[in-house]
Structures are given as C-alpha cells and as structure tokens.
C-alpha positions in Angstrom: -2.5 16.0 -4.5 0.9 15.0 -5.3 2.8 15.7 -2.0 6.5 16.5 -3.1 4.1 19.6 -5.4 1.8 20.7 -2.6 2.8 24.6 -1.1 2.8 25.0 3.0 -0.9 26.5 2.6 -2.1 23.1 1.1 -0.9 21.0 3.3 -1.9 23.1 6.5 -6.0 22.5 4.7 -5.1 19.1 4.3 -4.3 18.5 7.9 -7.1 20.9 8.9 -9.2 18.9 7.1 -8.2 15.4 8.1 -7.4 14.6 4.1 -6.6 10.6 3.9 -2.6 10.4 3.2 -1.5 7.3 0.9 2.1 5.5 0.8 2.0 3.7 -2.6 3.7 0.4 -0.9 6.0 -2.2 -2.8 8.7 -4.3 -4.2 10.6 -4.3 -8.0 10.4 -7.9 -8.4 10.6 -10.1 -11.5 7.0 -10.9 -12.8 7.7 -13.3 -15.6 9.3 -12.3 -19.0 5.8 -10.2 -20.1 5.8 -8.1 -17.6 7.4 -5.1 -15.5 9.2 -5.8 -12.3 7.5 -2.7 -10.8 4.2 -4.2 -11.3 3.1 -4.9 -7.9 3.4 -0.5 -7.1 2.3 0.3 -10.2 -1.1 -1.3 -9.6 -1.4 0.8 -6.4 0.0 4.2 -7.8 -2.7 3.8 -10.5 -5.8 2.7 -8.4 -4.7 5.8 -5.7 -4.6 8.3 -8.4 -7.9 7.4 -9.6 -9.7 7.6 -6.3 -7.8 10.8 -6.3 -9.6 12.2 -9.1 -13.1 11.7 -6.9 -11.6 13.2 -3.6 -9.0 15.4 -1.6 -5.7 13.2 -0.9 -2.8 13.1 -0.4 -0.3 10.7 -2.6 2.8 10.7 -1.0 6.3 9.5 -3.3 6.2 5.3 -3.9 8.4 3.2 -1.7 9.7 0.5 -4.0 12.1 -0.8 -2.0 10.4 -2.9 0.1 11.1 -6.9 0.5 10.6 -8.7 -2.7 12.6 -11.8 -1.4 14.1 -14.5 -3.8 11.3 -17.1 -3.4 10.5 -16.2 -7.4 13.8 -15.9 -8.9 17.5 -15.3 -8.1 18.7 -11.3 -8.8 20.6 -12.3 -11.1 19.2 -10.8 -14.4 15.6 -11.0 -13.1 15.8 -7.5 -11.6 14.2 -8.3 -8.4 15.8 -5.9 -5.6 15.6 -7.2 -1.4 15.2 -5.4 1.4 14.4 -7.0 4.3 12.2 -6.1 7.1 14.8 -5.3 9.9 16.0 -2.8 7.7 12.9 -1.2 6.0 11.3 -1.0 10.0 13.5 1.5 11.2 12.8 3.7 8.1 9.0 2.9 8.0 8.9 4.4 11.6 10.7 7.7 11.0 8.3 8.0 8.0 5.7 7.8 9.9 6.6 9.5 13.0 8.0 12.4 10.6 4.3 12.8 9.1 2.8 12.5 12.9 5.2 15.7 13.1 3.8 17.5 10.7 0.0 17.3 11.5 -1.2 14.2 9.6 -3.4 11.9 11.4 -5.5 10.2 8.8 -1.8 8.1 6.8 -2.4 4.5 5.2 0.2 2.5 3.4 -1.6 0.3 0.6 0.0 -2.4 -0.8 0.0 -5.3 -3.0 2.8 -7.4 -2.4 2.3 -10.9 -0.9 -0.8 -10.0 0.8 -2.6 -13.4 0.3 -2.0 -13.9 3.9 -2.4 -10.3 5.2 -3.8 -11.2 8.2 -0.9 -12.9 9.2 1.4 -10.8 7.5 4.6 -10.9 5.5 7.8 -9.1 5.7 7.0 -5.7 4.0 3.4 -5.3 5.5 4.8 -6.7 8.7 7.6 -3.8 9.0 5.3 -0.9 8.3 2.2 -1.8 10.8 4.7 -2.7 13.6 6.7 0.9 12.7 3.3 3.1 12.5 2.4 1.2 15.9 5.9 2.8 17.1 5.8 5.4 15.9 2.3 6.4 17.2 3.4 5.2 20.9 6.7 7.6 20.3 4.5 10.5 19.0 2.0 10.5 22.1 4.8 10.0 24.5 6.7 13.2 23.5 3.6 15.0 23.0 1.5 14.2 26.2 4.1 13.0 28.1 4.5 9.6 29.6 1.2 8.1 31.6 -0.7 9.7 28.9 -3.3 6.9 28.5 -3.9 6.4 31.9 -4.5 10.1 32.9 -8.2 11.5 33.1 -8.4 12.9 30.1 -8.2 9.5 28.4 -11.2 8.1 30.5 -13.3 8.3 27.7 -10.7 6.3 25.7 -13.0 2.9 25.4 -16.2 4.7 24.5 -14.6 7.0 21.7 -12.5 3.5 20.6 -16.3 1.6 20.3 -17.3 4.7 17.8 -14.3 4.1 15.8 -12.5 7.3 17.3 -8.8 5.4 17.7 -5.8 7.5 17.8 -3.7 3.7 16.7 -5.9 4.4 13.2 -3.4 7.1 12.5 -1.6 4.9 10.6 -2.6 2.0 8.8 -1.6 -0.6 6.6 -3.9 -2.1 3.6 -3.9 -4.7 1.2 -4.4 -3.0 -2.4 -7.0 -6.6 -2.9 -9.0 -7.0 0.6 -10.4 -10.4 1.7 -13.4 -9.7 0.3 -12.5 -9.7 -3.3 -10.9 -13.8 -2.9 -13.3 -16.0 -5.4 -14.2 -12.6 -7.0 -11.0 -11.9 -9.0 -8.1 -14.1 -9.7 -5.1 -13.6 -7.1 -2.1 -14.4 -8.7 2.0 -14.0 -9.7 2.3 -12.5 -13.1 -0.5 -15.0 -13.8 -3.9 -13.8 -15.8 -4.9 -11.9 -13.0 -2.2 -9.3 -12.6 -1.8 -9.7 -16.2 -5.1 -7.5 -16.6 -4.9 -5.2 -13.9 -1.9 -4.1 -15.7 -3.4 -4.3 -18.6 -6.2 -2.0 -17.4 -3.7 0.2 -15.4 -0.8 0.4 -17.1 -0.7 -1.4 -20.5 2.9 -0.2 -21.1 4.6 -2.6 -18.7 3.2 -5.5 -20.4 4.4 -6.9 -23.8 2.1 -9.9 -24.5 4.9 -10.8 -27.4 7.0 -12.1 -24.2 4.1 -14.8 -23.2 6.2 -17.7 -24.8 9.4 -16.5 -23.3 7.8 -17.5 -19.4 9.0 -20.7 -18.2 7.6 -20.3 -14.3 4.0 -22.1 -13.6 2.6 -18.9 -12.3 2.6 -17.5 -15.5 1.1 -20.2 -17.7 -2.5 -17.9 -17.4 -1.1 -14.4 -18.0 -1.8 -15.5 -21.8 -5.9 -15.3 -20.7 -5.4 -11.9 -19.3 -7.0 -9.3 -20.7 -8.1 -5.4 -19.8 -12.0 -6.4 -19.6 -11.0 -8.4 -17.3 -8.7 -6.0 -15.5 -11.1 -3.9 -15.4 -13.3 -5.6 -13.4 -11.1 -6.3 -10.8 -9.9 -2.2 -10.8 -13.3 -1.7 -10.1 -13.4 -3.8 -7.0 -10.2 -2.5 -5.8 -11.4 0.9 -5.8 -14.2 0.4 -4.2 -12.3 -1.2 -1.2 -9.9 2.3 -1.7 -13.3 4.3 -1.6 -14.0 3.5 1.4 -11.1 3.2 3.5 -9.5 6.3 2.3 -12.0 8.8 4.2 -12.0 11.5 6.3 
C-alpha cells in the first residue's frame, strides 16, 4: 500500500504484522539524450510496486533528491540535481527515526544509484545506512534507556543475532541489482542495460529517436537495448526484492 493513502487502522495491521516498508531511493541525473533523468528511481518505484502486487507492503513517497554528483555531466541543461551526503544524512536519520516512532521495524531503502561498489559504498547509500544505524542507537536509547544492551534482558542478544533476530535489521539499505546478478545482466549508465529495464518498466521515459543525439561512451549500447532484454533483468531484480522484502 501506498503510504501517504493508508488510514490509522492500516498502518496499526501493518506494524502488527511486521509488513516490510520500502523507501524508493535515488538521484534525477542526466542519462544520455534518450532517456529520463529520473531513471535510476523509476526502476525501483516500478520493480517495488510489482512485488507489491504479490504481498502486503508498504511503499513509502520516492526520495529523488539524493547525490547524483557531476561526474556525468555539468547541471547546466543536463538536469542533473546534487545533494550531497552531509546534507541528505541528517534528513535520512529523522526519516528513519520518525518511522522507528511510529511502530515500523521491518524499513529498507532500495536503490540503484552507483551501487557497482555497494559494499564499499557511495555517497547516497553511504548517508542512509550510517543515518538508520543512528537512528536505531537514538531510538533504543530513549526507549530503554541508556546501558540498554548491556542489561540482562539483552543476554540472549548473541544467540537471537546467530538466528537472524537483529534489532540493527530495522533499517536497511539495498542495492535495486545485488552482487549476484554481475555477469548476469549488463550494469551500465544509460547504456543497453538500463536502456531495457526502462524499456520493460517504464517505456515512456525512453525515446529511442534520441539514440543519435548521445555523444557520451556510456551510451554507445543503449541502441541494443531492448524490453526482452529488460525483462530478463526485471525478473532477476525481483527476485532479489522477493526475498529480502519479508516479514
């Protein structure tokens, strides 16, 4: 369910029910001259809304504005908007400390921005785990008080931790294209991979009569994409979605 439509009633069965809780996660960043600058949320809103249609979530309202950087192109007509990570960390962890709030303990940010390197991290993905980390540590410390790990009712803490049973899993942070899919599916810029996820997703923000238009290398492919080919790589996305977006 959409958040900013659910009634009081819903979301109380939501938390009561430990229903996963998505942040669509991105950037509006210039993706070649075929292609719309909001691509890198788009393919996230669109893969969340179909694992929606199998099972009970909650899709909270896209961030957009997270750090899209100049490393493609300048502003300047591209339509790329920064925001860097000092900035969008202080926001992250009010988000996520306001949804601790309200009952939710099941919240994951997915995104698909410059996650190549998502084990390392880059500046988007980097504010938002190092704010739900905050803002779990600031949630437990007004609820239960400071010394609230090392009390006894936290002596079970390493045994519940080994069967997954984490209170830092309240929030996460996910890559829209996991580890698992590199080989499997081209990972690209505005290239022919993102090319057809849009093409699968969202055909409107492509307009394959701007091919000729790109100048940059990373889009000398997006001419090869196509929504077969999208397709397949929706497919593996979701099934990365399916099963990290549980109960």
């Amino acid at each position: 369910m959409r958040y900013e439509l659910m009634l009081p009633h819903q979301i109380g069965k939501a938390i009561e029910e430990n229903w996963p809780v998505v942040l669509p996660l991105g950037v509006l960043e210039y993706h070649g001259e075929h292609m719309a600058v909001g691509m890198d949320t788009l393919a996230v809103i669109k893969t969340v809304e179909l694992v929606e249609k199998e099972r009970d979530l909650v899709i909270l309202p896209p961030f957009y504005y997270g750090a899209a950087s100049y490393a493609v192109a300048a502003p300047e007509g591209s339509g790329s908007v920064q925001v860097g990570g000092p900035v969008l960390s202080p926001f992250a962890e009010e988000l996520f400390y306001g949804l601790l709030r309200i009952g939710f303990r099941n919240i994951h940010a997915v995104i698909h921005h410059q996650t190549e390197n998502f084990a390392a991290g880059m500046p988007t993905d980097l504010a938002f785990k190092s704010a739900g980390r905050q803002a779990i540590f600031r949630f437990l410390e007004k609820e239960r008080g400071e010394g609230w790990w090392g009390s006894n009712t936290m002596a079970d803490y390493y045994a519940g931790h080994a069967q997954g049973e984490n209170v830092f899993n309240w929030v996460q942070v996910h890559p829209l294209m996991p580890a698992t899919m590199n080989g499997k599916y081209p990972f690209d810029h505005a290239g022919i991979g993102e090319t057809s996820l849009m093409l699968a997703l969202c055909p409107e923000a492509v307009d394959e009569k701007r091919f000729a238009d790109n100048t940059g290398w990373y889009t000398k492919s997006a001419a090869d994409a196509s929504p077969g080919l999208g397709k397949i790589g929706v497919a593996m996305i979701l099934d990365h979605l399916r099963a990290i977006l549980v109960r």
